[in-house]
Structures are given as structure tokens and as C-alpha cells.
FIVEXVO-985907 format. One record per atom (N, C-alpha, C): residue in one letter; y, x, z. Coordinates in pm, whole numbers, plus 50000, padded with zeros to 5 digits. Each point is the difference from the previous one (the first is absolute). Layout:
N
aYXZ...
end
This chain:
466
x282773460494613x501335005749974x500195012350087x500315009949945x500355014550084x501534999250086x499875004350084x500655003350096x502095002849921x499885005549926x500885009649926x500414980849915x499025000549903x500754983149959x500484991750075x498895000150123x500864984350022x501495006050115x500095008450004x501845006750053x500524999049897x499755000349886x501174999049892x500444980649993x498974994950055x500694986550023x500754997750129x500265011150043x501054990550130x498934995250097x498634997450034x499474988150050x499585007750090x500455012050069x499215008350149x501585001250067x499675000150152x501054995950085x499655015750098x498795011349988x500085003850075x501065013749999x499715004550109x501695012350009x499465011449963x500105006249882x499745014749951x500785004450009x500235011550042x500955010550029x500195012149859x501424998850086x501315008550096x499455012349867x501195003949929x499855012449947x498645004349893x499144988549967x498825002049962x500034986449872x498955003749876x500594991749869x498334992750073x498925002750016x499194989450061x499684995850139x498645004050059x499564995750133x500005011750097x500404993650099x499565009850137x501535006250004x499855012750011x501125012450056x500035014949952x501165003849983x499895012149960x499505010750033x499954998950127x499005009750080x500014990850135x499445009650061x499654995850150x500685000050100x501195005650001x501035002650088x500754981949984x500235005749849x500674982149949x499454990150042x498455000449996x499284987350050x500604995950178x499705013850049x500814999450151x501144995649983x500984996949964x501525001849998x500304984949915x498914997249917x500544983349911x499664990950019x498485004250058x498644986050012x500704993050096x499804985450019x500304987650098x498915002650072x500294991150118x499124998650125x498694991249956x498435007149988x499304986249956x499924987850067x500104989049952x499954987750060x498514991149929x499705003649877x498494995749975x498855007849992x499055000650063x498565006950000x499154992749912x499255006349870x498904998949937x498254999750091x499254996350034x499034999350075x499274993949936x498535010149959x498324994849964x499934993350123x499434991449951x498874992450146x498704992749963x499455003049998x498164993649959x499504992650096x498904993049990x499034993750027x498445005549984x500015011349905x498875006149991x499175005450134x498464996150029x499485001950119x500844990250102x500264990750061x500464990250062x499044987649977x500274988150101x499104987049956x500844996949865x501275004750021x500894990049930x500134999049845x499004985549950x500015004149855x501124993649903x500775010449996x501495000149877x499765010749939x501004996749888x500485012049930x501165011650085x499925012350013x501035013750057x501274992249975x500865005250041x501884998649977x500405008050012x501345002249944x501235010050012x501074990450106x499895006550145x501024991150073x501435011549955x500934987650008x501835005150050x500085000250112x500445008550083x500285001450124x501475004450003x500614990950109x501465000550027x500375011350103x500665008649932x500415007350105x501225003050041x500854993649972x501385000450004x500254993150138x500425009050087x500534998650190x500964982949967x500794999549923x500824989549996x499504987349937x498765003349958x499734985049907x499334991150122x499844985749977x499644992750100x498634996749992x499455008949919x498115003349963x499715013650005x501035005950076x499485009650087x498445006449972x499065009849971x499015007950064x498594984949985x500784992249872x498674993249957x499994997649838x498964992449974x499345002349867x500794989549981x501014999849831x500804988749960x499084996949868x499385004049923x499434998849877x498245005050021x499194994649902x498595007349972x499934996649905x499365011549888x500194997449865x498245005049985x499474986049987x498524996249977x499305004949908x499145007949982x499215008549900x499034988549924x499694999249879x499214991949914x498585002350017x499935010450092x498014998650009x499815000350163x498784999850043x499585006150132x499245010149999x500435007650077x499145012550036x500435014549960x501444996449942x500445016849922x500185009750113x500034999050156x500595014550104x501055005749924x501294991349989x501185006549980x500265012850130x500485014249943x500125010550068x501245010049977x499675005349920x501555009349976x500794987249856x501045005549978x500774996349894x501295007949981x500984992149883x500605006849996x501084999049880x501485002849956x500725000949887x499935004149896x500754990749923x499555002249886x500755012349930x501155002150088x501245013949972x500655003050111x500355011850045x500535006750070x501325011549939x500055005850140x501075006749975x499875013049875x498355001250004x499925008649880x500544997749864x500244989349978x500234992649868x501434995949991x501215002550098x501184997950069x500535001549847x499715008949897x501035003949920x499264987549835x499654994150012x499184990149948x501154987749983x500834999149942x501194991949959x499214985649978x500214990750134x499554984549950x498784999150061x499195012150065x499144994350104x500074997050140x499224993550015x500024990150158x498435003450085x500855003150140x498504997650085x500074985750037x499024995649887x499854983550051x498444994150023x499065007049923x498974994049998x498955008250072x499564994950126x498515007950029x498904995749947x499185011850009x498694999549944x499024997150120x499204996850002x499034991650145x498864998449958x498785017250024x498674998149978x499514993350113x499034992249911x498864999350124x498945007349968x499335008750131x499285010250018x498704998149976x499824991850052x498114994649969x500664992749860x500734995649936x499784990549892x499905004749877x500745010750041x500755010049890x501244992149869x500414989050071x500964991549965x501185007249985x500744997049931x501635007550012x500914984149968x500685000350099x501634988050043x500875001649961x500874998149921x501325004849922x500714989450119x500885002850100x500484989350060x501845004849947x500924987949970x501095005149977x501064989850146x501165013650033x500524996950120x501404990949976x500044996949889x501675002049986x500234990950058x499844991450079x500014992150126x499495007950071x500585005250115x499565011850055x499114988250107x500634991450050x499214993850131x498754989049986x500425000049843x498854989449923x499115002949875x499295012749999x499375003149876x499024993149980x499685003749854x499114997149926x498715005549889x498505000950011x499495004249894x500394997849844x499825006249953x500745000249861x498735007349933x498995000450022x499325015649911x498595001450081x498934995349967x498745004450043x499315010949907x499215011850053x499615005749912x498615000450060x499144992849900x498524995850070x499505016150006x498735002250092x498935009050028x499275002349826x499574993449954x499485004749839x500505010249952x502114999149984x500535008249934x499915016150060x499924997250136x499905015350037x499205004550029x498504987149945x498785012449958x499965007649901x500474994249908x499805002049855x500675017249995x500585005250087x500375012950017x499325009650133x498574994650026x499265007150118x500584998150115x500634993850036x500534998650142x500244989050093x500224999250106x499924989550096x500625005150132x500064990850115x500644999450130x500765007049992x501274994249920x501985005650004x500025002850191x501045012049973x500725001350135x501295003450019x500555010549969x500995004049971x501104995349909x501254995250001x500944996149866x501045008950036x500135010549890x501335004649976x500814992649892x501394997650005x500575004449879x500455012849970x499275001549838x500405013049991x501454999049859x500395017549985x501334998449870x499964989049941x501234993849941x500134999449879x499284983850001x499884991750123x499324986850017x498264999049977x499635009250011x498484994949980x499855003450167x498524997249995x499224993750147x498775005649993x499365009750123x498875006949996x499014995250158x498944998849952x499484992250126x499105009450014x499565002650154x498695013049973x498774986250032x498865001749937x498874995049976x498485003650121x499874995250077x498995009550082x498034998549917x499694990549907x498705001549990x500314998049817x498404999249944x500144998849878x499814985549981x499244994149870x500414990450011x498404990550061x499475011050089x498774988450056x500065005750160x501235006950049x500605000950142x499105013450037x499405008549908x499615014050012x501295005749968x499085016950014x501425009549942x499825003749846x501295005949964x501015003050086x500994992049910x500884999450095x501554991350004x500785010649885x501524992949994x500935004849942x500894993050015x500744998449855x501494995449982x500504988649893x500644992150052x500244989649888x501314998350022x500554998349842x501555004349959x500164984249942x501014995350063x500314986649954x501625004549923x500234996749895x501314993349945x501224992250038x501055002049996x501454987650061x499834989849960x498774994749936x499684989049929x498654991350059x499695011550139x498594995750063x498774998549928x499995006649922x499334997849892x499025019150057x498555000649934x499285008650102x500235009349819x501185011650046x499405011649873x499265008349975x498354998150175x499475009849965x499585003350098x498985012549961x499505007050171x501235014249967x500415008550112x501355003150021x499325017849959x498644998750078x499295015050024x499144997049902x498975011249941x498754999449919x499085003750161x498834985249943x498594996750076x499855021450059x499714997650158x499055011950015x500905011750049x502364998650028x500145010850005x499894997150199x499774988249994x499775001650204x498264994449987x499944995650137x498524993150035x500544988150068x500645004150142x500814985350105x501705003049995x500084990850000x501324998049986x500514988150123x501515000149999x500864992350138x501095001149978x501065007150035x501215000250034x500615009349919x501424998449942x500405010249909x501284998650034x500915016049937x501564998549981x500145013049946x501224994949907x500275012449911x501595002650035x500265015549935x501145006550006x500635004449843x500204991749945x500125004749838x501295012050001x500764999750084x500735013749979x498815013350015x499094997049992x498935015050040x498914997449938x500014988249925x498824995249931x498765003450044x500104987150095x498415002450091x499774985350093x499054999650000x499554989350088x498655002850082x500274991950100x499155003750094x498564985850024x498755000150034x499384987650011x498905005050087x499574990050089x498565000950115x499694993149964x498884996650128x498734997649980x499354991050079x499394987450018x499494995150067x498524997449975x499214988249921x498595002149971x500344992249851x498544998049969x499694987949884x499954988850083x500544987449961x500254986250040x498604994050088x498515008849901x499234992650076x499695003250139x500245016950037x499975006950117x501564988650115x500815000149964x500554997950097x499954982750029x499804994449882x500084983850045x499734990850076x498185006350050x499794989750097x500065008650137x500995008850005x500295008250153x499425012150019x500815009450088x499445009250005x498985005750048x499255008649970x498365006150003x500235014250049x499725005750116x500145014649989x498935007549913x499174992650019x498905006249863x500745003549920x500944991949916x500495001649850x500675018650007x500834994950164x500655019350007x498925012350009x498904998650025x498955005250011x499715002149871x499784989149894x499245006649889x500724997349862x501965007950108x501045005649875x500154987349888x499964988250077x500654989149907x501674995950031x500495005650096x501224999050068x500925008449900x501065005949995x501225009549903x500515009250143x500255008849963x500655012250050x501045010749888x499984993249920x500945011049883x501644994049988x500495007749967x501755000649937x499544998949849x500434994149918x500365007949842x501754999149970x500215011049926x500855006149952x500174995549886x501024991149894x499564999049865x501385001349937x499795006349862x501015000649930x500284987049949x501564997250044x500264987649994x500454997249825x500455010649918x499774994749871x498925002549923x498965008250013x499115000449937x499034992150067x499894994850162x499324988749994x498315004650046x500355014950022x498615007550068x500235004650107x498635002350083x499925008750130x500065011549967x500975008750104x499675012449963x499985008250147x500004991550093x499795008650109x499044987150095x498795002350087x500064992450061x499525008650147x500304995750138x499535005050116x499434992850082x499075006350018x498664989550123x500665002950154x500294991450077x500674997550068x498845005150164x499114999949946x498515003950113x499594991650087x499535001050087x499754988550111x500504997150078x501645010550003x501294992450111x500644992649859x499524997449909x501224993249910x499154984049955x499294996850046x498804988649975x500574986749943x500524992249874x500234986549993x501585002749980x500655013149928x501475001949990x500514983049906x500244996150061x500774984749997x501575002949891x500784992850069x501355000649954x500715008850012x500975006049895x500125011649928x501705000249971x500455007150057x501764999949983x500455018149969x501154993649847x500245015350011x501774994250080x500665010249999x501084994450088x501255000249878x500774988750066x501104994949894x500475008249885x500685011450066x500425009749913x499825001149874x500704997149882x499265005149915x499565013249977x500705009350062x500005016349973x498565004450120x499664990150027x499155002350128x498314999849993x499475014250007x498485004049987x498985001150122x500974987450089x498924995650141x499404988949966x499324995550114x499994988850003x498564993450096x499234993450044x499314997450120x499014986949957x498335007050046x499264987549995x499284999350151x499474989750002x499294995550150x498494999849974x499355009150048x498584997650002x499304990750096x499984987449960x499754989150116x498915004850081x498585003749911x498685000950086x500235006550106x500515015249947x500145009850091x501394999950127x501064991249913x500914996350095x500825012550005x500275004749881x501245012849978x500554996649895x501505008750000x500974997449901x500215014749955x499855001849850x499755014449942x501925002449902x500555008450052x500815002649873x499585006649890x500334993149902x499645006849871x501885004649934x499555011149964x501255008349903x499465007949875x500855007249934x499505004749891x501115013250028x499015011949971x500935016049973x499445006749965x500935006949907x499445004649845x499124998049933x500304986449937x499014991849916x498754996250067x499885002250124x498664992350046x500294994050087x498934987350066x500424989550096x498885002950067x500804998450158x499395002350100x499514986550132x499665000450099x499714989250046x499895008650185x500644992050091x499935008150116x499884992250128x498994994950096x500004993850089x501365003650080x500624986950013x501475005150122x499974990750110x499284988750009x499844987950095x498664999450039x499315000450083x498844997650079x500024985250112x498994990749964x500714979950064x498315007750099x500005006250133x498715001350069x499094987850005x498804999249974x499334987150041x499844995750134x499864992250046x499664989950137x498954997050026x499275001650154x498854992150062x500524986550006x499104987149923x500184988650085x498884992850043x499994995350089x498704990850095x499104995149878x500564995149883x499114987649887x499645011849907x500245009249992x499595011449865x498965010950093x498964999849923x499415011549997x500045011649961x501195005349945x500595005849970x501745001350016x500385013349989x501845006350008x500494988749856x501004991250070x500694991149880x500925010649950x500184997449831x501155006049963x500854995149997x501395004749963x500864989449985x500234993449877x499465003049891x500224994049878x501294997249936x500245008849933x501455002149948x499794991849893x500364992249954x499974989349921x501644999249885x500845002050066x501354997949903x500785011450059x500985003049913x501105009850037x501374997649928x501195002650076x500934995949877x501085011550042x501015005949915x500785009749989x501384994249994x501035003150117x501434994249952x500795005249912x500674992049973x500235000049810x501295014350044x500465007150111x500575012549965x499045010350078x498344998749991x499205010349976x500315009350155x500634989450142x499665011650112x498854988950103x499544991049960x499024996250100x498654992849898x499135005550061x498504994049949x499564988350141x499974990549933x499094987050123x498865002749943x498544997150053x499044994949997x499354987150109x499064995449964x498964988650122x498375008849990x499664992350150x498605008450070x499524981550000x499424996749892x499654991049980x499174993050110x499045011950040x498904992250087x500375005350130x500765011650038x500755000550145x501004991350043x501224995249883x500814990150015x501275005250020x500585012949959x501225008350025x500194999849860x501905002349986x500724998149890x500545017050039x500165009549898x500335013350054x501595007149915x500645005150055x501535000649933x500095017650041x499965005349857x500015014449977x501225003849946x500835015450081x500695004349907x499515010949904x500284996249893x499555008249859x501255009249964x500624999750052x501485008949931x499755013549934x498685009450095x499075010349944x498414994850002x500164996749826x498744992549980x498345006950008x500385010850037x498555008150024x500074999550181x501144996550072x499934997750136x500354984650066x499054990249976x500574989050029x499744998450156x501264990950100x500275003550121x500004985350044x498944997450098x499724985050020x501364996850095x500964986449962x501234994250048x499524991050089x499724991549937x499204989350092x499124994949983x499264990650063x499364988049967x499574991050077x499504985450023x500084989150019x498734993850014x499034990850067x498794994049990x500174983349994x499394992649863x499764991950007x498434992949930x499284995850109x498524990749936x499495016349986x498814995649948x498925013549965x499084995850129x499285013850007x498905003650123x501095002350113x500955006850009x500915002950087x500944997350031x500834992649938x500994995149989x500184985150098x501364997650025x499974986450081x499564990649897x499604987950045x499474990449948x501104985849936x500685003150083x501924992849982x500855007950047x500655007649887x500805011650016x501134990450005x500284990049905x501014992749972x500754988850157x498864998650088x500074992150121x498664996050061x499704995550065x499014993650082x499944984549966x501114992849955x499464986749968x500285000449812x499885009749950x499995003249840x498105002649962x499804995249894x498665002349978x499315010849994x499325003849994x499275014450040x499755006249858x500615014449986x499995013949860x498815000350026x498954999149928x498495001250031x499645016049875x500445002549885x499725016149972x501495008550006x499515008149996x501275013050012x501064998349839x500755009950001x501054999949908x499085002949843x500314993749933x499065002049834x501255005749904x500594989749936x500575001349900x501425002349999x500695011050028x501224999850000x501224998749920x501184994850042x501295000349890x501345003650044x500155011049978x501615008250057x501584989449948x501054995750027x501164997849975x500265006449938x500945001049864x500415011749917x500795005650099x500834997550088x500885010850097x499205003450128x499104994650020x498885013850081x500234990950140x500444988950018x500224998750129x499054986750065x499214993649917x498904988150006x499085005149901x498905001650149x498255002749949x499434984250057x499564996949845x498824991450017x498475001749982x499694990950108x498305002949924x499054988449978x499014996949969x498954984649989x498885010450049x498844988949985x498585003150129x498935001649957x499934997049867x498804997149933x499715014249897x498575009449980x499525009549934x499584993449879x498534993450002x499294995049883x498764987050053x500104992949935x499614984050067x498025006650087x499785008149934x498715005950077x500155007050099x500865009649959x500075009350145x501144995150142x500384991449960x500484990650116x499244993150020x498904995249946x499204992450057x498725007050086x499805016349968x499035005550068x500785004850134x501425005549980x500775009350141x501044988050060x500274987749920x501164993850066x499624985649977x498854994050010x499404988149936x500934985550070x500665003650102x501204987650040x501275000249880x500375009949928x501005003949912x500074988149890x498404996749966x500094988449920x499784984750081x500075005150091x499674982150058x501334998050079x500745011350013x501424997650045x500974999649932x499855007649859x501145003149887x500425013750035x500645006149948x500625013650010x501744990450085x500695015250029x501434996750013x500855011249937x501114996550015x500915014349934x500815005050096x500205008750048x500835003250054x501155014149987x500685000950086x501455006649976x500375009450143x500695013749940x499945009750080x501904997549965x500785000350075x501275010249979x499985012750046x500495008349883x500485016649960x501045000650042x499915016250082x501765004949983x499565010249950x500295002049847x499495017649953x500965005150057x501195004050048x500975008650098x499345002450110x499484993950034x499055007650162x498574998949977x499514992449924x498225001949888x499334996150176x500274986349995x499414988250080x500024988049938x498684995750046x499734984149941x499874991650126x500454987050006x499914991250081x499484986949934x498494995950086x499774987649950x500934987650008x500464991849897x500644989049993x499444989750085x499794997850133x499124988650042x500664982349963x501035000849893x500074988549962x499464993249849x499475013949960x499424998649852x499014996149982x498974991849984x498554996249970x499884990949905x499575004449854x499344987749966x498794999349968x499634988950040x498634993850041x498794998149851x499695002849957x499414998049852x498134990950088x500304996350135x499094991450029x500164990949984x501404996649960x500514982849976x500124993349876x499445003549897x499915000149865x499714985850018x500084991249871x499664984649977x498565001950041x498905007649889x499174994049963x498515010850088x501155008850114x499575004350118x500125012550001x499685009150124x500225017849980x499545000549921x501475017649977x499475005049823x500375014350062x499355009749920x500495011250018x501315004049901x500415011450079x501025005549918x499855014649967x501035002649939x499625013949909x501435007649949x500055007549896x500865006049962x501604989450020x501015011649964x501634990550066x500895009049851x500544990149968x501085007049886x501174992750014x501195003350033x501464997349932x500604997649872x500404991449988x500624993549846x500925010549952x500445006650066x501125012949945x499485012950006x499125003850015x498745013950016x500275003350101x498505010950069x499505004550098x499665014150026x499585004150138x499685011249966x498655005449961x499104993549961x498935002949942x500054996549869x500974996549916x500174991249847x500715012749959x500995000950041x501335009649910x499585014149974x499565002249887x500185014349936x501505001849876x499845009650023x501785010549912x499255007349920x500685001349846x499975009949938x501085009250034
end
């Protein structure tokens, strides 16, 4: 049943807003000004690479200061196989689709990465969901592709997932366009207009979208190889694509300060032709803009590497996630393997001006930021999730069940944790919460890692505007 039907029965309880005939917000200012305080967190958590043999989960995590489950897991909503490495995910509608009379952000979509599985999970019990919708690995061979990463919702209720391998975990990747009906309508691109693919976001007021690059599934799976960067199996490109015709038409090689451009943000605005990716390898953050019809790409952040005693080599910091506050004046990123969370003002997005930042776990970082008798942050900041009002940064610990097991190999024998920064964007300082921790080592069926974080009312990595 689509999203849009089952609201015409009355039978969804969640709060769509304010001034808008479907999901999300009218713009971004509104989202600031309507959204509630989140009180439930969405959280992947796997078992993949661990002793521990289960099937992955989607934990609920309580985050509401007043509830008496406080900063722990109230629900896990049990995956039907073992072994999928649940990783990114994501809605089934957003604010793009706001004018969509009768739709609901209710249902996430939940690949698993090695499985190439797709989870239709529906929330309308926000604290107690449920699968509703498996979409086996077969179906999304049958269109050349494999290891989902990315879920947008895009216009008008459909759902675009970027694809990183084909369908035997070579290249090259693409796009798969699911239906309000979860139902797969297709590959989104024609075979051949990228090679690697990762992370995407579009600006349909400018009709364009943006997508990087990471490897083919089989290069990165069982951990990283500097060989592979050596012999150009790694991504270094931007593409540029016309978002209705559905082609590349610009793409830029990012060079060898741009190595592994990861996650990819253009900024809220709809009228807005910025926007910022993180080159993990190299450990820089490039603005990309567009003037007079061409798009450009410009190192503005430099993360220096580090001597440490155990590396034979300058560690980078590994920029791993980035997230943009939803009124477009601060960029966060994490230094995955240094262990710093970093708080930029962007207000002039070709001059971003470091505000603050904070150390927890990593190579450098304290080991119990949270206390001395609290369990020990064993990797640096991974996966981040902004408050729609800019004032709570969260983050979890876990990269990818291999490469925590080659740079952070306690990560799985301890579990990941999540933790929490308070914001004052008025003075653009973060303060660690030292009462926030939850423990994802305490799972039933033993540590699990954790991963991506979404809000039941959208986020700032979910919400795009026409």
C-alpha cells in the first residue's frame, strides 16, 4: 500500500506540517521554526564482521531528556536474513514532495550493503516499527546493479537509491528508482553514464544533481588496500547531471588532494548553487558551485595529517560524514581516524571559518570523553545527525564492518556508541553532553555496531525543496 493510500484511511498518527498539503516543510526556514524537538532516533546496527551470529537491526533510540529511557535503545526491529551490513538509509518522502496532497514520511527504506537487500520498514508506530516489504537481491540484479547506498526521496513520492557495483560487485554502479508502491521502476540512469558511484543530492530548482565516488564493492569490502589507490581503483571525481534528462554533463576530477570524495551536500537553499563534499582519503573538504553554466570545485578545508607511534606513516584524518544546518551558516564534519568532530562557519561559502571543535575516541581523542567510569569511545566521530534547529550534533562510531576491523578492531568487540555535542549557533560552540551515551555494546544478542541516525520528522541530510 503507498504511502498517499493508506493517509486517506485515517490510520497514520504522524505530525505533517504546518502550511504544506504533504510531507516535510515548506522550506527550510519553516522546518527551523515548526519541527518538534526529536525525541526518536532511527539507528542501523549490524552484526556483520563480529563473533556475533544474528541477523543486523534497526535500533530506536530514545532521545527525549524527559523520557525515563533516556539515551537507550527502546525497540530493535530484526532483519529476516544474516549478513546484510545495514549502512545508509532513508525516506520514503520528504520535504521535496511537501506539495504532494496525502503523502506521508512514514516508511524507510533499509539497504543492506553487502546483500543488496532493500527493507521497506513502516514507522507509524514511531517507537515500535515494523518490516512490511523485503525487496530480495535477484530483483536488483535483474537491472545490473548491486551494493545500495544512498536513499533519497525524490518529487512527486518516488525513491532513488545510488547503487555502488553492478550486479557481480564490479563496475560500474548507478541508480535505482523505486515507486510509492516500493515496487523497483527501474534503473534511474542508462548503464555507462558514471563508472563508481556513492553519495548523491540534487537541486531541482537548477536541475542538477550532484554524485561521488567511492570504489566497486569488490575493491572496498574486504578493507582497505593502498595498492587499490595506487592502481586508480579508488574515485576522485564530482559528476554534474542533468537532473531531468538524467545525464552527466559536467564531471571534475578532484586530483590527489580530492581522493575518496565521500558525502556530498548541496546547501538547503533552494535558490542555492553551493554546496560541500569531504574527500576522506585525502582528508579535505572541496566547495563545489556553479557560474555561468559551469561547475566548479575548490579546496577550502585542509584536516593536516599526524605522526603516530603505531603508523608508519602521517595518519589522515578521514573525513568520513558531513552535515549542513538546515539555515546553510555552519558545515560539521568528523576526522574519523583522528577522533575530532569540526564546526565551520559557512556564511561565505567559498570562505569557511573553523568555530569549533571537540575530541572524542579516534587515535587522538580521549578514550572516555563522557567520564572515567563510562565505557571507553574506542573510534572517532563517523556518522553524523544535525537537530533541525542546529543546536544537537549527534554522532555513532562505526565506518564499515572491515575497516573498523582493520583501524578500530575493539569497535566490534565493544559495539559502537552514539554520542551528543550541544550547539549554540549564536556564538558557533559545541559542548560535549557528558551525560549522553548510548551504549550499542549492550545489545541482547551482544555488541553491534552502529551507523547512520534519522528523525521521524526529517533531517538535515534528508530534506530537499523544490
Amino acid at each position: 500500500m503507498s504511502d498517499t493510500e493508506s493517509s486517506e484511511t485515517g490510520a497514520h498518527e504522524h505530525h505533517e506540517h504546518h502550511d504544506v498539503e504533504g510531507p516535510g516543510y515548506a522550506t527550510p526556514q519553516a522546518a527551523i521554526e515548526q519541527a518538534e524537538r526529536e525525541k526518536i532516533a532511527y539507528v542501523p546496527s549490524l552484526y556483520v564482521g563480529t563473533d556475533v551470529d544474528a541477523p543486523d537491526f534497526l535500533s530506536v533510540v530514545d532521545v527525549d531528556p524527559n523520557s525515563d529511557t533516556y539515551c537507550r535503545v527502546i525497540d530493535r526491529v530484526e532483519m529476516p536474513n544474516k549478513g546484510d551490513e545495514l549502512h545508509h538509509f532513508g525516506w520514503n518522502a520528504c520535504s521535496s514532495s511537501c506539495h504532494v496532497e496525502g503523502l506521508e514520511r512514514r516508511h524507510l527504506v533499509v539497504p543492506g550493503q553487502r546483500s543488496s537487500r532493500l527493507h521497506i520498514v513502516d514507522t507509524k508506530n514511531r517507537e515500535n516499527p515494523e518490516i512490511v516489504k523485503t525487496i530480495e537481491p535477484e530483483e536488483v540484479y535483474e537491472y545490473g546493479l548491486s551494493a545500495p547506498h544512498t536513499v533519497h526521496c525524490i518529487p512527486d513520492g518516488e525513491i532513488l537509491v545510488s547503487m555502488l557495483g553492478n550486479e557481480d560487485g564490479d563496475l560500474p554502479g548507478g541508480f535505482l528508482e523505486l515507486n510509492d508502491d516500493f515496487e523497483i521502476e527501474g534503473r534511474w540512469d542508462a548503464p555507462g553514464e558514471i563508472d563508481m558511484n556513492y553519495d548523491f543530492w540534487y537541486q531541482p530548482r537548477h536541475n542538477v544533481m550532484v554524485s561521488s565516488e567511492w570504489a566497486a564493492p569488490k575493491t572496498y569490502y574486504p578493507g582497505f588496500d593502498p595498492a587499490d589507490v595506487e592502481a586508480g581503483d579508488y574515485g576522485r571525481k564530482l559528476h554534474f547531471w542533468n537532473w531531468t534528462n538524467r545525464t552527466v554533463e559536467q564531471t571534475i576530477d578532484l586530483g590527489e588532494e580530492g581522493m575518496i570524495p565521500l558525502e556530498v551536500r548541496f546547501l538547503h537553499s533552494p535558490e542555492a548553487v553551493h554546496g560541500y563534499v569531504g574527500a576522506a582519503l585525502s582528508s579535505n573538504i572541496f566547495h563545489f558551485y556553479e557560474d555561468d553554466d559551469e561547475w566548479h570545485a575548490e579546496k577550502v578545508i585542509d584536516v593536516e595529517s599526524r605522526e603516530h607511534e603505531d603508523w608508519d606513516m602521517p595518519v589522515p584524518g578521514l573525513i568520513t560524514d558531513l552535515v549542513v544546518s538546515m539555515d546553510d551558516r555552519y558545515l560539521f564534519f568528523g576526522n574519523w581516524l583522528h577522533g575530532d568532530v569540526r564546526m565551520y562557519d559557512v556564511s561565505d561559502p567559498k570562505n569557511p571559518r573553523l568555530a569549533d571543535r571537540l575530541w572524542a575516541g579516534g587515535l587522538y581523542g580521549p578514550r572516555h570523553p563522557t567520564g572515567d567510569d563510562d565505557r571507553p569511545v574506542v573510534a572517532g566521530p563517523q556518522m553524523l545527525q544535525l537537530s533541525i534547529d542546529g543546536e544537537r550534533l549527534y554522532w555513532t562510531t562505526s565506518l564499515f564492518s572491515t575497516w573498523d576491523n582493520q583501524f578500530f578492531p575493539e569497535e566490534g568487540e565493544k559495539g559502537s556508541v552514539m554520542l551528543k555535542a550541544d550547539v549554540n549557533p549564536r556564538k558557533g560552540t559545541m559542548t560535549l553532553d557528558e551525560d549522553f551515551l548510548v551504549d550499542f555494546g549492550e545489545m541482547p544478542n551482544g555488541p553491534a555496531r552502529a551507523h547512520e541516525i534519522r528523525w521521524p520528522d526529517g533531517d538535515c541530510t534528508s530534506d530537499v525543496w523544490q
